[in-house]
LUMKELUM-80773 format. One line per 10 residues: their letters; for each residue x, y, z of C-alpha. Coordinates in Angstrom, 2 decimals. Example, Ala and Ser with C-alpha at 12.3 -4.5 7.8 and 13.67 -1.06 7.14 Angstrom:
BEGIN
as = 12.30:-4.50:7.80  13.67:-1.06:7.14 $
***
This chain:
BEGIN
xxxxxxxxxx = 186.56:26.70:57.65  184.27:28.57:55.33  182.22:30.00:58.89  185.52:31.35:60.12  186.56:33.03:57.02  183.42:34.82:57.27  184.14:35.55:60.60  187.15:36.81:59.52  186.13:38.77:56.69  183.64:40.61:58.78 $
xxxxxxxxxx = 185.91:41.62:61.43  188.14:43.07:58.52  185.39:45.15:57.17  184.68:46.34:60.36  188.48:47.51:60.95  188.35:49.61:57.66  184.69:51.29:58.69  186.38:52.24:61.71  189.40:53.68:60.32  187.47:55.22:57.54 $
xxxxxxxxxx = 185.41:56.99:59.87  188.83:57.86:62.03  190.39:59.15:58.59  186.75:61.45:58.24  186.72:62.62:61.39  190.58:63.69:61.03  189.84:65.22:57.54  186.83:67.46:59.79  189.30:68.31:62.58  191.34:70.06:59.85 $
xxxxxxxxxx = 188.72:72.18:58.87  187.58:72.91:62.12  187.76:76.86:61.33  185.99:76.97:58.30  183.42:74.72:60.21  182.77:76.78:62.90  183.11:80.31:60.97  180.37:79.15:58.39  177.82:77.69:61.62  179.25:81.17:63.26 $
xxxxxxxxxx = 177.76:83.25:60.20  174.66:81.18:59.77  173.55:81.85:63.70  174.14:85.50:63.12  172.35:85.62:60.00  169.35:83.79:61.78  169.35:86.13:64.80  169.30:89.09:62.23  166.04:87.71:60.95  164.70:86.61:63.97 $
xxxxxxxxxx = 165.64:90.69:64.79  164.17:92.57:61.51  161.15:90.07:61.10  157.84:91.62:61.94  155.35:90.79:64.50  152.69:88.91:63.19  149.22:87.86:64.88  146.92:84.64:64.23  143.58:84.72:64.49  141.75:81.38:64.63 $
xxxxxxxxxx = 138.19:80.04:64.24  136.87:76.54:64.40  133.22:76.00:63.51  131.72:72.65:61.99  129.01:72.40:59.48  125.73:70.72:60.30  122.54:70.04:58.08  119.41:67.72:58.56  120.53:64.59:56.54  119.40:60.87:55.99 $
xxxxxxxxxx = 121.63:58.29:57.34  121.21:56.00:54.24  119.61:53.42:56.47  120.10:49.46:55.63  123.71:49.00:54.43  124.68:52.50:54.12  123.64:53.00:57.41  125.26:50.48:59.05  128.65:50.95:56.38  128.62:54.87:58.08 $
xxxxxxxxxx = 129.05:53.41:61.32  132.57:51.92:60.48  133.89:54.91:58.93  133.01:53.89:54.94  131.45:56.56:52.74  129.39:54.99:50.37  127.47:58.07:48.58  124.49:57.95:50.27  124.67:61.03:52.80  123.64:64.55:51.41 $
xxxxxxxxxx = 127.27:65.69:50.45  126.45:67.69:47.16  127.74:71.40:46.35  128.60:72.30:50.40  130.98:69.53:51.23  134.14:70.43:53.44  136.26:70.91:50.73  134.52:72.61:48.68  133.52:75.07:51.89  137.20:75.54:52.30 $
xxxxxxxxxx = 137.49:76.53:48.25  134.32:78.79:49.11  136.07:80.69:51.67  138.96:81.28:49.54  136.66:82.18:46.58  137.03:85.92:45.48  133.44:86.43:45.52  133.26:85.70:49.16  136.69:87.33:50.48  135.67:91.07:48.35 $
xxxxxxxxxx = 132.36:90.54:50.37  133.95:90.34:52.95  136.21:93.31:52.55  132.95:95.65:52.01  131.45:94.47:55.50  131.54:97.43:57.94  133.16:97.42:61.31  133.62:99.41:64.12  137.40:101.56:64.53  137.56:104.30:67.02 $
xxxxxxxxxx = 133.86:104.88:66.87  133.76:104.72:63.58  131.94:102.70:60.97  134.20:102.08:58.40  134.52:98.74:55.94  137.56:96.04:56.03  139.06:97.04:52.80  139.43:100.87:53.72  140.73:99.53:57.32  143.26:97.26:55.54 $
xxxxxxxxxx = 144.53:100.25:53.15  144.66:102.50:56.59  146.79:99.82:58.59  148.99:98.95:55.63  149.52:103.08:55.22  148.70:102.22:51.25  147.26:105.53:50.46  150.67:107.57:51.32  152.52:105.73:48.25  149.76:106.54:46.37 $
xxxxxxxxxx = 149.81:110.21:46.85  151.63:110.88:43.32  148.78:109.14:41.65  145.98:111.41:41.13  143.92:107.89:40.15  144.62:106.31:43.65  144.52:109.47:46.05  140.62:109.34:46.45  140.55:105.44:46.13  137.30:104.41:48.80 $
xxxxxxxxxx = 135.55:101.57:49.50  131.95:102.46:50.88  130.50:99.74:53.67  128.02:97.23:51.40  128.47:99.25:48.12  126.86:97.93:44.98  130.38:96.17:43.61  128.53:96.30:40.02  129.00:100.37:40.33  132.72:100.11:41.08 $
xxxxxxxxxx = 135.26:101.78:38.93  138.29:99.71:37.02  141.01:101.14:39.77  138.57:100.22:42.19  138.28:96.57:40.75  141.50:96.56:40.74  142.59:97.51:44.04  140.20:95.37:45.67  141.41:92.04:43.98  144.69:92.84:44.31 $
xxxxxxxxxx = 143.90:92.94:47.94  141.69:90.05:47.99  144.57:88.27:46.46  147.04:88.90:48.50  144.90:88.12:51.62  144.19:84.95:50.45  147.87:83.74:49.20  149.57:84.74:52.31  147.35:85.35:55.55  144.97:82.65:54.91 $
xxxxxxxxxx = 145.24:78.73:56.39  141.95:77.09:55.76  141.94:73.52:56.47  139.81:70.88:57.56  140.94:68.90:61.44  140.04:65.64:60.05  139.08:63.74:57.06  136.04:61.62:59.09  134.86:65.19:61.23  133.62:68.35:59.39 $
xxxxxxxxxx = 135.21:70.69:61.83  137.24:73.73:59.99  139.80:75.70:61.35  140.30:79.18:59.37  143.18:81.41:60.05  144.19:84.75:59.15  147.93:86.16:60.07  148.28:89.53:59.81  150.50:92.38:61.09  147.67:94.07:62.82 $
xxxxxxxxxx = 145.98:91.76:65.71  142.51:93.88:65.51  142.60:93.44:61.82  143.06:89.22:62.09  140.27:89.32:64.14  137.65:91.54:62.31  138.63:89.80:58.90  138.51:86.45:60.61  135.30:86.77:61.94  133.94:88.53:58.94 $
xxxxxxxxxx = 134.96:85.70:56.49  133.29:83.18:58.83  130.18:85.13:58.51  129.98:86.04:55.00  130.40:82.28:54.13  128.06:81.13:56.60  125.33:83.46:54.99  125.96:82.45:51.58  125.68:78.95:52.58  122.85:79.10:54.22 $
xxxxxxxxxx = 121.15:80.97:51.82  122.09:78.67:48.90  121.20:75.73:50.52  117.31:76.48:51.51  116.68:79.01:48.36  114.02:76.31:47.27  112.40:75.86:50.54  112.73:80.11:51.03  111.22:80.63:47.55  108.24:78.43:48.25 $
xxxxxxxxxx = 107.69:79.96:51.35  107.17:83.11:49.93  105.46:82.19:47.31  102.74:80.61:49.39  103.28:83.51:51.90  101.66:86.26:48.80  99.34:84.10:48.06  97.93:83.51:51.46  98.27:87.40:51.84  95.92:87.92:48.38 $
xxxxxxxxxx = 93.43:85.54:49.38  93.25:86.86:52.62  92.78:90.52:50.61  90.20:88.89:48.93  88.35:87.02:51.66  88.33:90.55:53.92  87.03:92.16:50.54  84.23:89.50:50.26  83.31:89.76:53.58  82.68:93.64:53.69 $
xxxxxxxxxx = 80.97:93.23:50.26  78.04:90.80:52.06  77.75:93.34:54.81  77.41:96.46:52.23  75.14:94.15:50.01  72.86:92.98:53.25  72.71:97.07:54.15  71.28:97.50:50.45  68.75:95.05:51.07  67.37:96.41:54.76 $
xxxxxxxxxx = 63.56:95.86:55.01  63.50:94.96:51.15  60.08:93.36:49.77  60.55:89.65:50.11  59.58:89.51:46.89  62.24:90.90:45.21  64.84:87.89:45.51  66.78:89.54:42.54  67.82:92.13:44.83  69.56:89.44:47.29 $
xxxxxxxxxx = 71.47:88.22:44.75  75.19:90.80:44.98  74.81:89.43:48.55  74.63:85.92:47.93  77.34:86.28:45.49  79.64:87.88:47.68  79.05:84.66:50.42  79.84:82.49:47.81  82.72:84.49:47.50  83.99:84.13:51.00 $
xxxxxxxxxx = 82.96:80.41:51.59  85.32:79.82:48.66  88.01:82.20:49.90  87.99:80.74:53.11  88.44:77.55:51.64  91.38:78.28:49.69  92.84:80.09:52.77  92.34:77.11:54.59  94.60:74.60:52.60  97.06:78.13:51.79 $
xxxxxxxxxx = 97.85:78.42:55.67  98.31:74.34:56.43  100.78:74.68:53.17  102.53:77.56:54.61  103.20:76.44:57.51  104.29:72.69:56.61  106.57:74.63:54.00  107.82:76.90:56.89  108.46:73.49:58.59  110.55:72.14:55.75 $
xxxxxxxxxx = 112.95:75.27:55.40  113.50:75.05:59.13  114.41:71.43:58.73  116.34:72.56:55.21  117.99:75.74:56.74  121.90:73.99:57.54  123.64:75.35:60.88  127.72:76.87:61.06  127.80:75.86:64.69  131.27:77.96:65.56 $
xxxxxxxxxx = 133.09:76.09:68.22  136.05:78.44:68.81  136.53:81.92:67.59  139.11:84.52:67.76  139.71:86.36:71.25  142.34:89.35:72.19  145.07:89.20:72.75  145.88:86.89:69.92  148.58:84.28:69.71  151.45:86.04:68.29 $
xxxxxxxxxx = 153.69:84.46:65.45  157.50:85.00:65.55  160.39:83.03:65.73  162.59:83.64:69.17  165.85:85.16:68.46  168.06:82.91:70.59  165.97:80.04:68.56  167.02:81.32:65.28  170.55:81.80:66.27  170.78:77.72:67.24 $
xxxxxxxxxx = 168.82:76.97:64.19  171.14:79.35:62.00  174.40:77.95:63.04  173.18:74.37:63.14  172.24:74.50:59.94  175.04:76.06:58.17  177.23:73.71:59.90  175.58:70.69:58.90  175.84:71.87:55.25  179.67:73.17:55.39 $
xxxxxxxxxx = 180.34:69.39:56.61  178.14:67.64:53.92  179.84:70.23:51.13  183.42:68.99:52.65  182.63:65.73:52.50  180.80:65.66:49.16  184.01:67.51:47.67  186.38:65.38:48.95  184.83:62.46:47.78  184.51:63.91:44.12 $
xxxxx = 188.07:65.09:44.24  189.10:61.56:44.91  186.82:60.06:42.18  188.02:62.47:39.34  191.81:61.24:40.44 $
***
């Protein structure tokens, strides 16, 4: 008895869901109108911004980092293999994440902006092509401050003026809130993909492929400054003993001339000339051990020096970025219709708990 009660009871329950969702669907038939005005509305406000948005054009570069690093060996070694980063790899300041963080760094995207490039012939740096594009310089007109605003190509950024500071951050700023994605494909790779969306397709290029570079030469350059500073360390001294051992070995030859068909007798004569072959067997000496040092140090650096292998960059004609207007009218109405029945049925269910 008690299994067909239950029976029963469900079948009941059942019934009412059914005629609940008949007495819903009845309450939505009677506001058909308002529906379909609202989802009406929404698709034309979604083709109007699918109409007045503006062209925009991604540029996109994948590159991957690469240095000379040990594989741990023993456990870590063999924990790598399966994925499991135990600490033991080179990691440090230049991880992926903290590349990405680099990129976006002021430091690196003002650099940037003070590269030169090439428009119409011309030699002319990113920030002064950005104001041109963006047509900056006509709403600045009124302000005698900004109307001779310039940003020379690799200028000394110490020498910059305060509206000159502060143009350029404000521009660095904005470039890197809005028409920067830097992100990295995959936790276990180290490829990055940086890209820049702009309004002007030559400009997402140039910046793109500006940015890369910059960052790639500041990473580079941090990472063997060691190795670079003891090769040029070694590389003067091997140059002054070299100095020295050319001086030593003119200094015999002058001192030998002196002593031309001298009296063998006079040995005190000989002695500037034995001096100065003292000179150059010691010279040659330290040259000697100088040169293997500079060149096993010229070894290291190469081994040191990390690679930016680029694996895609950015080619024209670039993928453009805006929404279809026919898209945005189906999204639109969709949208607003969905909401105008969840606000129905949301008030009618309030209006029936406050009676």
């Amino acid at each position: 008895m008690t299994d067909e009660q239950q029976i029963d009871n469900d079948e009941i329950s059942l019934k009412e869901l059914i005629q609940k969702l008949q007495e819903w669907i009845a309450y939505l038939k009677t506001q058909w109108k308002l529906i379909i005005g609202i989802a009406a509305l929404g698709g034309i406000i979604g083709f109007a911004y699918a109409s007045f948005q503006k062209l925009t054009y991604l540029a996109t570069t994948t590159f991957v980092l690469e240095e000379d690093k040990g594989s741990g060996g023993g456990a870590l070694g063999l924990a790598s293999s399966f994925g499991f980063d135990l600490g033991g790899g080179g990691g440090g300041l230049f991880t992926s994440s903290n590349i990405i963080e680099l990129m976006k760094s002021r430091l690196v995207v003002e650099k940037t902006l003070l590269n030169p490039v090439q428009i119409a012939g011309k030699e002319i740096s990113l920030a002064n092509y950005y104001i041109q594009i963006n047509e900056l310089k006509e709403g600045w007109a009124k302000k005698p401050a900004l109307a001779n605003i310039n940003f020379p190509i690799n200028a000394d950024r110490t020498k910059f003026s305060l509206v000159q500071d502060s143009i350029l951050q404000v521009i660095s700023a904005g470039l890197t809130k809005t028409n920067l994605v830097i992100a990295q494909k995959d936790k276990k790779v180290s490829i990055i993909s940086l890209t820049v969306k702009t309004e002007s397709e030559l400009f997402s290029k140039l910046f793109c492929e500006q940015l890369l570079k910059e960052t790639s030469d500041f990473y580079i350059e941090t990472k063997s400054k060691k190795s670079r500073l003891n090769v040029d360390i070694l590389q003067h001294q091997a140059d002054s003993i070299r100095g020295e051992l050319n001086s030593a070995i003119t200094g015999v030859a002058t001192a030998s001339d002196n002593v031309y068909n001298l009296n063998p007798a006079l040995n005190v004569k000989r002695t500037p000339s034995t001096r100065r072959q003292v000179d150059v067997q010691a010279n040659t000496a330290i040259l000697t051990q100088l040169v293997a040092q500079l060149e096993m140090s010229k070894v290291s650096l190469r081994k040191e020096t990390p690679l930016v292998q680029l694996i895609d960059r950015p080619i024209l004609p670039l993928e453009k970025d805006k929404i279809g207007r026919l898209k945005s009218l189906v999204l639109g109405g969709f949208l607003a219709g969905f909401l105008t029945v969840l606000s129905l049925v949301f008030g009618r269910l309030y209006r029936k708990m406050v009676a």
